[in-house]
N, C-alpha and C positions, 0 to 999 in steps of 0.2 A: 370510476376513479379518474378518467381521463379530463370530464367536466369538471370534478372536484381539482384536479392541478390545474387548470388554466383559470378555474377562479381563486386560488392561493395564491397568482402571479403577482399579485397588488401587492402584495406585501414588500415586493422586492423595489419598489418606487420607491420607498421612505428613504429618509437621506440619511439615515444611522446604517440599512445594511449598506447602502452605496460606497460609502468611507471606509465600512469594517470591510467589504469586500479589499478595496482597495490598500486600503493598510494592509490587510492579509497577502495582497499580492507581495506586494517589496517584503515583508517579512519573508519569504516563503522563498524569494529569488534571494535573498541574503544568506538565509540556512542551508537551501540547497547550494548554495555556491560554495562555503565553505567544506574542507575535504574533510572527513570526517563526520561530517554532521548530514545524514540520509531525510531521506523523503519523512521513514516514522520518525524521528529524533526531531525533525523539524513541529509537527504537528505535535509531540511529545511537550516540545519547550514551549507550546504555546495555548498551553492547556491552562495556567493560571491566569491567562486574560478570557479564556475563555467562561470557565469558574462562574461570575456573577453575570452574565449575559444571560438575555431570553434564549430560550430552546432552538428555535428559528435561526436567529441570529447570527450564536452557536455552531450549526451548522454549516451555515454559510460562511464564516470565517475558517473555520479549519480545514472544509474545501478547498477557498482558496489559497492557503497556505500549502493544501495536499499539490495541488495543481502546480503551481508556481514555485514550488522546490525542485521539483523534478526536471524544469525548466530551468532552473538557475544552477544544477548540477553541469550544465553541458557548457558552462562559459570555463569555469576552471579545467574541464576536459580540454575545451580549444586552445587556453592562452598557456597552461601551465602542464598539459599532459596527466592531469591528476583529475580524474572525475570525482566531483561535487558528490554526488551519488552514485551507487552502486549501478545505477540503470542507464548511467550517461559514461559509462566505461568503453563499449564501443565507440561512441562518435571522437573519441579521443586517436582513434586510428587513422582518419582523414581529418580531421579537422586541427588539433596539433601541426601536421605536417605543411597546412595551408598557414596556420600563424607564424610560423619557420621559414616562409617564404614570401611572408612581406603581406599574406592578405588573413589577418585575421580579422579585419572589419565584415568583408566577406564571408568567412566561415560562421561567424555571431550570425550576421543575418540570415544566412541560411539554416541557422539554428534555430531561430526563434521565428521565424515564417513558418517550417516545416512545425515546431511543436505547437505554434497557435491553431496550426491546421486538424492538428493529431489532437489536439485537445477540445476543438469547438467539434470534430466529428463523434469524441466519444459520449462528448455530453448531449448531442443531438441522438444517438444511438440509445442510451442511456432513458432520456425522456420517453423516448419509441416502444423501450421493453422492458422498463419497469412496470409500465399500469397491466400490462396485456398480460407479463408474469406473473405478477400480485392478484389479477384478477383471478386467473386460474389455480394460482394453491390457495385462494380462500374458499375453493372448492374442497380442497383436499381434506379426509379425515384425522384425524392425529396418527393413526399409526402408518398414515401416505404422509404425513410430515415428517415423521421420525423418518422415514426413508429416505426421504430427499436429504434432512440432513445427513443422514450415512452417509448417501452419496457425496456429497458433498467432503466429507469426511475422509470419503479413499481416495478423493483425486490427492489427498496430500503423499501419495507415492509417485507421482508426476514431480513434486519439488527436489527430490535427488535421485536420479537414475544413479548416480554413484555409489550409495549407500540404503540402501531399501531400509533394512533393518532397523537401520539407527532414525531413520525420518519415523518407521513404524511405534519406534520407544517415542521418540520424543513427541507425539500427535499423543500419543495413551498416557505420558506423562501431563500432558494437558489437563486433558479429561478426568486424571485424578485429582491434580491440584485444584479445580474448580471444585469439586465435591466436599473437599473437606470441609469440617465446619457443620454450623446446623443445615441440618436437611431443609430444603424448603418447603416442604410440601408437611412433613411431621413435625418441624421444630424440632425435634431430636438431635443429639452431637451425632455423629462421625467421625471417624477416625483422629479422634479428640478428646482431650481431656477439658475438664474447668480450669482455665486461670490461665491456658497456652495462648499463644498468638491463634490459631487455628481454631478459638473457641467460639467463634461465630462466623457468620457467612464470610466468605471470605471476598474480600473485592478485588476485581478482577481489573482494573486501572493502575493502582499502585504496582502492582507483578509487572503489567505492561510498558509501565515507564521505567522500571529500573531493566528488562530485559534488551529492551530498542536505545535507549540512554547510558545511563549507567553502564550496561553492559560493553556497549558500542563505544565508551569513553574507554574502557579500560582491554578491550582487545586492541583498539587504535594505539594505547601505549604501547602496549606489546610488540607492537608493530615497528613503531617510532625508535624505541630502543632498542630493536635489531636490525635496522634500515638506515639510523645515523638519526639527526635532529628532526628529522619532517619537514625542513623549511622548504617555501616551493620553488622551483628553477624559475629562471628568470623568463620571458617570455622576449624573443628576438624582434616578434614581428610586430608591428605598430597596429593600432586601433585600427583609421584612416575611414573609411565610408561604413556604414553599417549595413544599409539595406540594398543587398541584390537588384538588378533590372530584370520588368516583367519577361522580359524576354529569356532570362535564366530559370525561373521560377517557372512557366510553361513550358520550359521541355523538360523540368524535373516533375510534372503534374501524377505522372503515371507512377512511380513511386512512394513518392509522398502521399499517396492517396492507397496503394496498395498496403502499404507498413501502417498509415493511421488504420486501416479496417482490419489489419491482422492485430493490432494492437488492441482492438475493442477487442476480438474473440480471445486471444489471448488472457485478457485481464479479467474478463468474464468467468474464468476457470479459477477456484477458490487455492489460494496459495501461491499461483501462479506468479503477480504484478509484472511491474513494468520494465524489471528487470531479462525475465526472462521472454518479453516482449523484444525489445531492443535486441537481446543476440541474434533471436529467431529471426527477425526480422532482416539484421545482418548478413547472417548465413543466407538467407533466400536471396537477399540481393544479388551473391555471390554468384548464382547459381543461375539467375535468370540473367544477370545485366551481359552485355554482348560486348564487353573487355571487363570481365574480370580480376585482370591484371592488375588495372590502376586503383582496385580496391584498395586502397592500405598507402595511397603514394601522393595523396593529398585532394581527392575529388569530390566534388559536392555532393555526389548521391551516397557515400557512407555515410555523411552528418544529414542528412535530411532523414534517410531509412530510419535509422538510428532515434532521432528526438523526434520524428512524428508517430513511432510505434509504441516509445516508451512516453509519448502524451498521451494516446489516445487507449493506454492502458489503462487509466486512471479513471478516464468515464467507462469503461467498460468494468472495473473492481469495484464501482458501486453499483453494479447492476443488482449481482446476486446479493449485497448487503441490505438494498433498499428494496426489495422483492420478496425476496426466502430469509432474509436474516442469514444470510452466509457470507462474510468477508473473502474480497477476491484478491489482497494483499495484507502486509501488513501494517500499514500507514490505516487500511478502510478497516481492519479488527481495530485499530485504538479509535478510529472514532466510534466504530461500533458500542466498544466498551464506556466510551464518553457518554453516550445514548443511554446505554443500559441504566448508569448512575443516575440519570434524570426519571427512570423508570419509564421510559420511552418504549413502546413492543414493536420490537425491531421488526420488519420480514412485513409478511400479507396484510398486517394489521394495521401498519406504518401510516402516520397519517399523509393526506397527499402535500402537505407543505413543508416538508423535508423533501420531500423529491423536489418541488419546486423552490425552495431553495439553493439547493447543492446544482440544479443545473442551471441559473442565471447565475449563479456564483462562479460555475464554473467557464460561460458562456463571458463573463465580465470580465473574471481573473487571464484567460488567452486571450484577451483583446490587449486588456491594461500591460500585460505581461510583457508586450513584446515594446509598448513605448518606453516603462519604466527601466527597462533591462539595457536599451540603446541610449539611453539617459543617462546613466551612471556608470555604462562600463568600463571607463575610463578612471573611474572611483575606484572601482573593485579589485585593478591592480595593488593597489594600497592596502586596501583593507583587507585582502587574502593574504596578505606577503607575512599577516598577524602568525606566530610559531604556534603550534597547538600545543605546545605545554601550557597557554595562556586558554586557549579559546577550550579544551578538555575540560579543566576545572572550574569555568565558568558554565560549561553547560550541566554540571554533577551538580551544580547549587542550584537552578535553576529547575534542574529535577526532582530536589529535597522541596524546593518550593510547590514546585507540581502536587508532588504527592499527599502534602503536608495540607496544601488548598483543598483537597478533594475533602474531607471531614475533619479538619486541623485534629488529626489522629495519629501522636508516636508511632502506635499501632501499624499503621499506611506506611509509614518513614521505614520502619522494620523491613516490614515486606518489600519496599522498593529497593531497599539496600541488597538487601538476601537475593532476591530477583536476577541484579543486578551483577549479582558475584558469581547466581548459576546459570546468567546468561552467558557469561565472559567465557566459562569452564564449557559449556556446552559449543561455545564456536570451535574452539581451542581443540573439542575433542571429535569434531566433526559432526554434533549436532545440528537438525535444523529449528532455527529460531520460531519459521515462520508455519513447523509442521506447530508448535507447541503453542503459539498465540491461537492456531485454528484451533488445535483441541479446547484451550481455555475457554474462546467467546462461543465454541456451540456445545459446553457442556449441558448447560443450561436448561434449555431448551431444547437439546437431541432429550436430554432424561424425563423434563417433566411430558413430552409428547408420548414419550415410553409410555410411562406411567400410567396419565388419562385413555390411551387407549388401551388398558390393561384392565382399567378398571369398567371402561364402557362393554370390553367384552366379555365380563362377567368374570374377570379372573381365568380368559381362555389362552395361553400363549397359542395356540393352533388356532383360532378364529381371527388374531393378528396376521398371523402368516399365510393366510387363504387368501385373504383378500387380491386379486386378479392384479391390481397397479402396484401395492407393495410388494407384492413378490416378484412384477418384474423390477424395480430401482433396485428391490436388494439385490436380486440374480445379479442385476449390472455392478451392483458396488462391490460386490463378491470378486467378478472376474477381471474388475478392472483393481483389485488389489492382490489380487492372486498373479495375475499376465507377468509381473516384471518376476515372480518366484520360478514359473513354469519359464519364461525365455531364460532365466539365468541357469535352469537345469539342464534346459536343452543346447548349451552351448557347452556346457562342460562334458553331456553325452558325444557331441561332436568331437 
């Protein structure tokens, strides 16, 4: 696989991906900047350009959009205290406090240094352990696949230590909604009648844009109309130089380079993303840096930790997606699901020019990132100051569009809407989004793996479970979703 990606690289010369890359970038730094509008939401709205694009192509534009939101979250962090995206909330803690004091040109550049760094590491990481992955579960038999997806499946009790329970419903709520519908494997209904919306396969793109979209539109109102209009505070400190001297940036080397590689591991871990990259990442800084003090009081090592942990998540969340077919956020599940529709076989089988797409896209997108970003920033005062009662409604249409392009299907619009409304109700009620995206996109494929090894082993549930390698992933998937049941017993025996 490894000779099959570097002879796919050719493809990325042609002057159609070069533009798409780079168009994708500003798209991508525009969506992330805007507060309200996340890393998925960004990739969400830009699914109907992607629509009539080759497969390739495809890929590498929504990449770069993946990449370059997450990046363009951390400018509204600095100038306005309001992180772009959920994953750029940290760097709001120093880097705010430095545009308040006259150097937000500075805090930008050290924003966009630290995340080009965090981002060319994850996709160099990425390149490295994708093929070595891939090579080895196309060893694996179906029912060591169905394993690995379990596993993959229980790390979704790592996304709320808060609420075990409730991440538990909402990953099995997944798992059901992908089912309904005709069976794939018999053709047969499912927990379905003739003539229902649920009377055939049900597609798993529409659900996904109205949960991340739609959804994300209508909790931000919620928000907006108990918080006063949303407009954003004004920003004190002036633009003035953008980029750092070498001489700041080498004594910052040792964390920016520690937060990009805890960020690949991080994002590696399915559910995880780059969110809980960047606190992590935060927190440790906390912990090692030798004045911990000046955390929080305007220093360049919170924003650097910060945007190069929650970069270098993002090459690290397509590791397990372009390997095993498991999304390692929720931005990599919608392109996941973008894949599926193309009938694309996610995971071992993957062909090697999506991998070699998505990492010069990604390797293009942090380069381009950080000139177009110093470019315009001075633009972006303006263009953020737009109220979100204007930019909400704009993005809901935008998602009826989405939906509506995947197979110009009423049908699709339904589902996005519906989605949409028990995305809203599930935030509201302490659900997690991102347990319920995982269960959807490894319904699939944890069943039909079931299946075929059900039937290779002559119809033996005990000859599945013998086997020496699946019985250790499940043991593990077992204890590592049992661990948070048993620590929360033994604290309440305390």
């Amino acid at each position: 696989m490894v000779t099959a990606f570097l002879f796919e690289t050719e493809f990325f010369f042609s002057p159609a991906a070069f533009f798409l890359v780079i168009g994708g970038t500003i798209l991508g730094i525009i969506f992330g900047a805007m507060p309200g509008v996340n890393a998925s939401m960004a990739v969400v709205l830009a699914l109907p350009l992607a629509y009539n694009m080759d497969s390739t192509l495809a890929m590498a534009f929504l990449s770069a959009i993946y990449c370059a939101s997450i990046t363009g979250g951390g400018i509204t962090a600095i100038l306005f205290r309001v992180p772009g995206t959920p994953a750029s909330a940290p760097t709001t803690l120093d880097g705010y406090p430095m545009a308040r004091n006259g150097q937000a040109g500075r805090a930008l550049g050290f924003s966009l240094v630290s995340s080009a760094l965090g981002g060319i590491i994850g996709a160099v990481f990425m390149a490295i352990l994708c093929p070595i992955i891939s090579t080895v579960a196309l060893l694996f038999s179906p029912s060591e696949k169905f394993a690995v997806f379990f596993l993959g499946f229980s790390i979704l009790v790592c996304l709320d230590h808060g609420n075990i329970i409730k991440t538990w419903i909402a990953g099995i709520a997944g798992l059901l909604i992908a089912s309904l519908g005709t069976d794939p494997v018999t053709g047969n209904l499912r927990f379905a009648r003739e003539g229902l919306i649920f009377s055939s396969e049900v597609e798993i793109l529409p659900i996904m844009i109205g949960l991340f979209a739609v959804g994300g539109v209508l909790t931000q109102t919620g928000k907006e109309r108990k918080g006063g209009s949303g407009s954003l505070p004004e920003s004190n400190g002036g633009i003035g130089n953008i980029f750092p001297g070498f001489t700041e940036l080498w004594r910052l080397r040792f964390p920016m380079l520690r937060a990009s590689l805890l960020g690949v591991l991080v994002g590696i871990l399915p559910g995880a993303g780059a969110t809980s990259a960047s606190f992590l990442s935060y927190a440790i800084e906390k912990k090692v840096s030798r004045q911990p003090e000046k955390l929080g009081t305007g220093v360049p090592e919170g924003i650097v930790v910060s945007e190069a942990a929650n970069n270098g998540a993002v090459g690290g969340s397509m590791v397990p997606l372009l390997s095993l077919g498991i999304p390692g956020g929720n931005a990599a599940a919608i392109i996941m699901a973008f894949l599926m529709t193309r009938e694309a076989q996610v995971g071992p089988g993957l062909h090697p020019e999506y991998l070699s797409c998505v990492f010069f896209a990604m390797l293009l997108a942090n380069i381009v990132m950080v000139a177009v970003a110093a470019g315009v920033a001075k633009s972006f005062v303006r263009i953020l100051m737009v109220p979100y009662h204007i930019v909400g409604p704009m993005v809901v249409i935008m998602a009826f569009v989405s939906a509506y392009g995947l197979r110009h299907s009423i049908r699709d619009v339904a589902l996005m809407a519906g989605a949409g409304v028990m995305g809203c109700l599930m935030v509201r009620l302490g659900y997690s989004l991102a347990a319920l995206a995982l269960g959807l996109v490894l319904s699939h494929t944890w069943e039909w793996n079931l299946r075929y090894a059900y039937v290779l082993s002559g119809g033996s549930l005990e000859r599945i479970a013998t086997r020496p390698l699946t019985v250790l992933l499940l043991s593990v998937s077992m204890l590592i979703l049992l661990y948070p049941v048993v620590k929360l017993f033994m604290r309440r025996e305390k």
